[in-house]
C-alpha positions in Angstrom: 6.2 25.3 -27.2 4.5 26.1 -24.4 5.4 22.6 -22.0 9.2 23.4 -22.6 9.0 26.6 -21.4 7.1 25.5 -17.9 9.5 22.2 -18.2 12.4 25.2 -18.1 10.9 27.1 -15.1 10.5 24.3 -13.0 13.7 23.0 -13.4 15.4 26.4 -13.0 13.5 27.5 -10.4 13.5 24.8 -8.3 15.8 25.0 -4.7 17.8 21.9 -5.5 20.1 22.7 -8.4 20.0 20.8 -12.1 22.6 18.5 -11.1 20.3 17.4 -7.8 17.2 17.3 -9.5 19.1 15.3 -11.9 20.1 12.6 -9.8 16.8 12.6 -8.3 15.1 11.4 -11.7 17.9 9.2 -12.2 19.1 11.4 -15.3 21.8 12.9 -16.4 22.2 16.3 -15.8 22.9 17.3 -19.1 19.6 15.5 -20.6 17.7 17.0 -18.0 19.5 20.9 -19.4 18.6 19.7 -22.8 15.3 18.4 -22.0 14.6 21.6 -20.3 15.7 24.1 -23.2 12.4 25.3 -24.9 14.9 26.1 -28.0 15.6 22.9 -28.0 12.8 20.7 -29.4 14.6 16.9 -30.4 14.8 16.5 -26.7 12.7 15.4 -24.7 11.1 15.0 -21.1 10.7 11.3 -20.5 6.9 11.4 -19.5 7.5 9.2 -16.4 9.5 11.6 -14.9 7.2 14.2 -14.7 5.5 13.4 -12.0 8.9 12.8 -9.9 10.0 16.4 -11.0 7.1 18.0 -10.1 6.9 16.4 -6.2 10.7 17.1 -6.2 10.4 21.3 -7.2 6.8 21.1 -5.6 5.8 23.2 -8.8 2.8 21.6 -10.2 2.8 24.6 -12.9 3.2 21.4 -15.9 0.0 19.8 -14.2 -2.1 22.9 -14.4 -0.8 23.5 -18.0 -2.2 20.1 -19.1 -5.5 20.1 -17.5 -6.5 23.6 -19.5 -5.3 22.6 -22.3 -7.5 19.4 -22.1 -10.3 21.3 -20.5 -9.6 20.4 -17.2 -9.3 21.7 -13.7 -7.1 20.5 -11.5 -7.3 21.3 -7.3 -5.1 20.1 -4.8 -6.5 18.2 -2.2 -6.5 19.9 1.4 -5.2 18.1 4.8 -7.6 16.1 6.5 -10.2 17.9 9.3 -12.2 17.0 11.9 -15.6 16.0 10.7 -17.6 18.5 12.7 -21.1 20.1 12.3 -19.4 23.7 11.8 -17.2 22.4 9.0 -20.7 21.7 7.4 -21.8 24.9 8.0 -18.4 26.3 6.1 -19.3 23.8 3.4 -22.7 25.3 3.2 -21.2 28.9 3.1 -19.2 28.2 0.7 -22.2 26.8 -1.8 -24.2 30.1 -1.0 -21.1 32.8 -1.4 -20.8 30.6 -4.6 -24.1 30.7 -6.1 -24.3 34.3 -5.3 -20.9 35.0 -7.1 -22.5 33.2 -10.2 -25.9 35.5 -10.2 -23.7 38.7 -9.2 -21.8 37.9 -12.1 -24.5 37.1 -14.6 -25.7 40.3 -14.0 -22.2 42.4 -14.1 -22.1 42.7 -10.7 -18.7 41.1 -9.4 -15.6 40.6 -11.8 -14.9 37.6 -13.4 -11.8 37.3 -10.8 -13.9 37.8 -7.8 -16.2 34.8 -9.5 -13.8 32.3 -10.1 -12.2 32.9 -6.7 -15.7 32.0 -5.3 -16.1 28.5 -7.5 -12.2 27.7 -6.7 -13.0 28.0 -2.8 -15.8 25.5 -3.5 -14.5 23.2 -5.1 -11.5 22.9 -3.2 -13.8 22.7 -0.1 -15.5 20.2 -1.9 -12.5 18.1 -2.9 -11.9 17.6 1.0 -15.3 16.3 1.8 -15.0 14.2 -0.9 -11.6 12.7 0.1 -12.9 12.4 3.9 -15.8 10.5 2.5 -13.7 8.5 0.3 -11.2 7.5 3.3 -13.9 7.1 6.3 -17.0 6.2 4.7 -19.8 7.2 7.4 -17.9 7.9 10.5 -19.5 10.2 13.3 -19.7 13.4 13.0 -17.8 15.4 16.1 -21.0 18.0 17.5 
């Protein structure tokens, strides 16, 4: 079971111990062991806790594992910048070294890797525009 194993490395793995993490989530450390034990499969993770372990270990590995599995991407959301022209212009870039990637690809030209790379860079440039849109409507736009 693929979940219980992530669930295991993100509790393991995590800089605050089991018994921290524990307390964080308002468990007991010894359901949060269980929970956590992919050879254990009667326990398990209480679903509204997820999210709280995940901010707490900063490992968003479950997340990812969720969205593929549902067919699903999932891109965190970069910092906030200043609106300015030259952003744009990196925005633009971004959309052209993209579209090239595609057509390099389609013609076995650049590796899959290389590809993706290229689509994750735009849509993660993408998901910031969208969240400065989102926050500050039309604003001005620094020149």
């Amino acid at each position: 079971m693929e979940i219980k194993k992530l669930l295991y490395k993100t509790i393991h793995r995590a800089k605050l111990s089991v018994d921290e993490l524990a307390d964080l989530l308002g468990i007991s450390s010894s359901t949060l062991y269980r929970c956590g034990n992919p050879n254990d499969e009667n326990a398990r993770f209480p679903l509204e806790r997820v999210i709280p372990l995940m901010e707490a270990t900063k490992d968003y590995s479950i997340l990812h594992h969720l969205a593929r599995r549902t067919g699903h991407v999932v891109f965190k959301i970069p910092r906030a910048a200043a609106r300015t022209q030259e952003k744009l212009h990196e925005f633009q870039l971004a959309f052209t070294t993209c579209f090239s990637a595609l057509l390099a690809f389609y013609k076995d030209e650049i590796s899959k890797e290389d590809t993706i790379a290229k689509i994750d860079a735009l849509i993660s440039a993408a998901a910031a525009h969208r969240r400065d849109v989102e926050k500050a409507g039309q604003g001005k736009l620094e020149l």
